[in-house]
C-alpha positions in Angstrom: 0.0 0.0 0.0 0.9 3.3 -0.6 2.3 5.7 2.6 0.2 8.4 1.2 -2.7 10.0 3.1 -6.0 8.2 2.2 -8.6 9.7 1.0 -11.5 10.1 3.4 -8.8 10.0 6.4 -9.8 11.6 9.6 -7.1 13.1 11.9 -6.9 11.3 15.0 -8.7 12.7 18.0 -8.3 10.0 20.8 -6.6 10.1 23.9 -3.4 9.4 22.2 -4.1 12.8 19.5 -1.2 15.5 20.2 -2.2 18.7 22.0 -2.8 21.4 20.1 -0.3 24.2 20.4 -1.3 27.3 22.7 -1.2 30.6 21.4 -1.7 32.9 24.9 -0.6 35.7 23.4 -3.7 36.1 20.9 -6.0 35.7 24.2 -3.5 38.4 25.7 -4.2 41.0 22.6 -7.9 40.1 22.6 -8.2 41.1 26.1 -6.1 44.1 26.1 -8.0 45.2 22.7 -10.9 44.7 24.5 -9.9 47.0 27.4 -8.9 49.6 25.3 -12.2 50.2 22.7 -14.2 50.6 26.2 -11.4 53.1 27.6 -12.1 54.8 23.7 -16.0 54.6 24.1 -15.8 56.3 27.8 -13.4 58.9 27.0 -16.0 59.8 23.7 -19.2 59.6 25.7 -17.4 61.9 28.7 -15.4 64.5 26.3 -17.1 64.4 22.6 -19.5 66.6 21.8 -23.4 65.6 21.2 -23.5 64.6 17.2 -26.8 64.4 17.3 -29.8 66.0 19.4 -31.0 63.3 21.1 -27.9 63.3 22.9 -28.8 66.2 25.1 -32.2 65.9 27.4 -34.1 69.0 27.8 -32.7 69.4 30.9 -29.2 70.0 29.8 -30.4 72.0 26.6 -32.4 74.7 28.7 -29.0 76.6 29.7 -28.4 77.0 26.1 -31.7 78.1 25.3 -31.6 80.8 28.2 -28.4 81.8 27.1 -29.7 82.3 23.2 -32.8 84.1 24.7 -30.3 86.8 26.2 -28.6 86.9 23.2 -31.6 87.8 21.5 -32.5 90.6 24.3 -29.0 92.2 23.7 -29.4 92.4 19.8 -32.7 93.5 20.2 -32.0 96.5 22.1 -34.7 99.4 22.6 -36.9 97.8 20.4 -37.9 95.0 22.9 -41.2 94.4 24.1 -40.9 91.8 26.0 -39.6 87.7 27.2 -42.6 85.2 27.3 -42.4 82.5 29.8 -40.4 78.9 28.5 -42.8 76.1 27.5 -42.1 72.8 27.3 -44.2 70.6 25.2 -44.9 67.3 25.8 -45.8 64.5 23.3 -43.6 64.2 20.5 -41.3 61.2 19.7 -37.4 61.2 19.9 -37.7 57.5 18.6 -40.4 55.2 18.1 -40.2 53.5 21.6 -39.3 57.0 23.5 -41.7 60.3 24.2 -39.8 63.1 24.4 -40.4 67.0 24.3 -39.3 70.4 23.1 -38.4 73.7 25.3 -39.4 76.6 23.2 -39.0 80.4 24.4 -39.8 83.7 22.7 -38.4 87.4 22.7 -41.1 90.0 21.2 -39.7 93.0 19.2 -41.1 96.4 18.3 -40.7 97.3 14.7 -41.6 100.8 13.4 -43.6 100.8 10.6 -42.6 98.7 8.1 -39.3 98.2 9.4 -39.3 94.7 10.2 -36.6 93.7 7.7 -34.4 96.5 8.8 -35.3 94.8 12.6 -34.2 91.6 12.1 -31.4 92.1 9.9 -29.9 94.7 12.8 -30.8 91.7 14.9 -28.9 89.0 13.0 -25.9 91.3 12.4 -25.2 91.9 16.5 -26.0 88.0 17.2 -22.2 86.1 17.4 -20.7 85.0 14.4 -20.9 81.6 15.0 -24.6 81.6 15.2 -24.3 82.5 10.9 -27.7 84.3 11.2 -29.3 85.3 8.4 -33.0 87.1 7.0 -34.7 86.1 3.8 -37.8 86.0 2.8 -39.2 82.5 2.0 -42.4 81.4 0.6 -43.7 82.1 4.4 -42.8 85.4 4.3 -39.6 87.3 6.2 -37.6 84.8 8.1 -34.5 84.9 10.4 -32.5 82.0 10.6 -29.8 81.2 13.1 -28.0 78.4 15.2 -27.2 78.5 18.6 -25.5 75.8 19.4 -25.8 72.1 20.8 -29.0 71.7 17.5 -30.9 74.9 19.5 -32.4 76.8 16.5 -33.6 80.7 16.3 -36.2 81.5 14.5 -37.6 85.1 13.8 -40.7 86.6 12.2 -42.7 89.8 11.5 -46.7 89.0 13.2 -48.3 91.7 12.3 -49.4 94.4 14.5 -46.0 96.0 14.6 -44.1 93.1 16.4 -41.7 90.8 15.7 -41.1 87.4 17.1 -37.9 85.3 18.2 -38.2 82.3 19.0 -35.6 79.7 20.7 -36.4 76.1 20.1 -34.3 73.0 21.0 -36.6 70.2 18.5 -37.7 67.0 20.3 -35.4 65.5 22.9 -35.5 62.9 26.0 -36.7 65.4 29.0 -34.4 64.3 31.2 -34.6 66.4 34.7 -36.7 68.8 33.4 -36.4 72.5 32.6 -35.8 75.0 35.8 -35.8 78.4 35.0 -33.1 80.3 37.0 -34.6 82.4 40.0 -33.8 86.1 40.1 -34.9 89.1 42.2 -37.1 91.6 40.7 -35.9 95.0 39.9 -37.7 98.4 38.8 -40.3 96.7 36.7 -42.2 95.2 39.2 -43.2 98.9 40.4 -43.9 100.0 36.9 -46.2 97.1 36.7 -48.0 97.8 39.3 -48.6 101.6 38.0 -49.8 100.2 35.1 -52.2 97.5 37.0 -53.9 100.8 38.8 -53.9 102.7 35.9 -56.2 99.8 34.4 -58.0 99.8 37.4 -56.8 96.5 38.1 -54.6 96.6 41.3 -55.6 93.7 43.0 -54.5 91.3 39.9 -52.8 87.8 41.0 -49.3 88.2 41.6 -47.4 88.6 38.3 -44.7 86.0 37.3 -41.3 86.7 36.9 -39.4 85.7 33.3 -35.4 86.4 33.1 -32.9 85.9 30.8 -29.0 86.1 31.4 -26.9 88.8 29.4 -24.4 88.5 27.3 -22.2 91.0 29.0 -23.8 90.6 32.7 -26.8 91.0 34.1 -30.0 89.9 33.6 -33.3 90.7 31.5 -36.3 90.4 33.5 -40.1 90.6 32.6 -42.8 90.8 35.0 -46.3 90.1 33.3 -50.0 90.0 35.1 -52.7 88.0 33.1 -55.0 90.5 32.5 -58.6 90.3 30.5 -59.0 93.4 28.6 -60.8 95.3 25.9 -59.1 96.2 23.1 -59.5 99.5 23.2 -58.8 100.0 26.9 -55.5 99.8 27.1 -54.3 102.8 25.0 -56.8 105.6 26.9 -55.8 103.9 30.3 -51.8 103.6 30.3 -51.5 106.9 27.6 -50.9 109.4 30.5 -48.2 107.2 32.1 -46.8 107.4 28.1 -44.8 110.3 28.8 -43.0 109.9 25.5 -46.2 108.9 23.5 -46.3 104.8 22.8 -43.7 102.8 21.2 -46.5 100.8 20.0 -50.5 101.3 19.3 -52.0 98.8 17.5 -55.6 96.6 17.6 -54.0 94.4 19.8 -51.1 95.7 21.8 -50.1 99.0 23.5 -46.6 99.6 24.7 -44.5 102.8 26.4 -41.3 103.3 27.9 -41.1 104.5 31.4 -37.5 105.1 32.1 -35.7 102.0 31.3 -38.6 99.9 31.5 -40.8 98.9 28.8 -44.6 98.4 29.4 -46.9 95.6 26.8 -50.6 95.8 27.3 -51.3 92.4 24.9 -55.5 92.5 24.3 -55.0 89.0 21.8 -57.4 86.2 23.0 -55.3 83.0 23.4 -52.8 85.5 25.8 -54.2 88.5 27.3 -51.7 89.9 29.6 -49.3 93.0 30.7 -45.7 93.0 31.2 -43.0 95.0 31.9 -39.5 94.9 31.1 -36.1 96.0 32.0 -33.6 94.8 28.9 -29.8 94.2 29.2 -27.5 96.6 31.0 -25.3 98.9 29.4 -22.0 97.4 28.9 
């Protein structure tokens, strides 16, 4: 017979088979390799920044919305109104098996008339570089465009009536803690408020609430605003004596004057009747 291997020949694998020979150095480098993509993945998820908005909850995006509103406060300048409370809006769907929600706040504008263009151009030129605001008009009419940061987007629109509105919006995200708005004391506004309250006959009003936004350069922006049920027309013969300067704003719908620093809204719409006053940024 021939020495050759036969055909069909099956190594042997009994008790008499030779050991197969160890290689401990590939389970060594498996290990190790191992080790060192889960020191990679911690270092990313600790230092990396978010790549996409679902990595940042609502709670850790409302900072950077506050921030954006201030922003918007100090390129606003004398032409703001007024900051409308934060919502957050519950419902939407950050994936198909997780809720989510979005935080959305807004900074309302005076425009003289027909000047909103020049408005929110002004507005996008003083807002940081980085954000590369923009105004066009769209098919939906005058736009602003910008981006804050960390997928916060600001949005900005005429709305008729002689104002303009900015809006902050950080899209649909996991909650998360929740959104906290950062206490402050009130300053000068409150008592111009509460001119404004008598003057409308109104004195004993529940207790306003208390809207802030930080600066840019320090400091705060605060608005103070009273839900209020008014006629349309009420506003502009009640406040107009406290107008010392005349009104920034008379409209169907809203009445606004300056006293000193602080700026007084009488609102008359119906999904929001209310009046407000504001103090804007500081003077740097």
């Amino acid at each position: 017979m021939s020495g050759g291997v036969q055909t069909g020949y099956v190594p042997q694998t009994g008790p008499g088979a030779p050991a197969p020979t160890r290689r401990p150095w590939l389970i060594v480098a498996t290990v190790a390799w191992a080790l060192l993509l889960a020191l990679l993945v911690w270092i990313s998820v600790r230092d990396d920044p978010p790549t996409v908005r679902e990595q940042r909850t609502i709670a850790e995006a409302g900072p950077v919305v506050d921030r954006a509103a201030g922003e918007l406060v100090a390129a606003g300048g004398t032409a703001l109104l007024e900051l409308t409370p934060a919502r957050v809006e519950r419902g939407c769907r950050v994936t198909p098996f997780a809720a989510g929600a979005v935080l959305t706040r807004h900074v309302w504008l005076a425009a003289a008339g027909g000047g909103e263009r020049d408005l929110l151009e002004g507005v996008a030129d003083r807002l940081p570089a980085d954000w590369r605001a923009g105004v066009r008009t769209t098919t939906d009419g005058l736009r602003l465009r910008a981006d804050a940061g960390e997928f916060v987007t600001v949005t900005g629109r005429p709305v008729g009536d002689g104002r303009v509105r900015l809006t902050v919006d950080t899209g649909c995200r996991p909650v998360g803690a929740g959104y906290t708005p950062a206490p402050a004391a009130a300053g000068p506004e409150a008592g111009v408020l509460a001119d404004a309250l008598r003057a409308l006959d109104r004195p004993d009003d529940p207790a306003p609430e208390m809207v802030t936004a930080p600066c840019p350069g320090g400091g705060v922006a605060r608005t103070v605003r009273a839900a209020v049920d008014l006629d349309p027309g009420a506003p502009a013969g009640a406040l107009a004596p406290l107008a010392a300067d005349g009104p920034i704003l008379d409209g169907p719908e809203a009445y606004a004057y300056r006293a000193g620093s602080v700026t007084v809204l009488a609102d008359t719409t119906a999904d929001d009747p209310h009046l407000a006053a504001t103090t804007p940024c500081p003077h740097p």
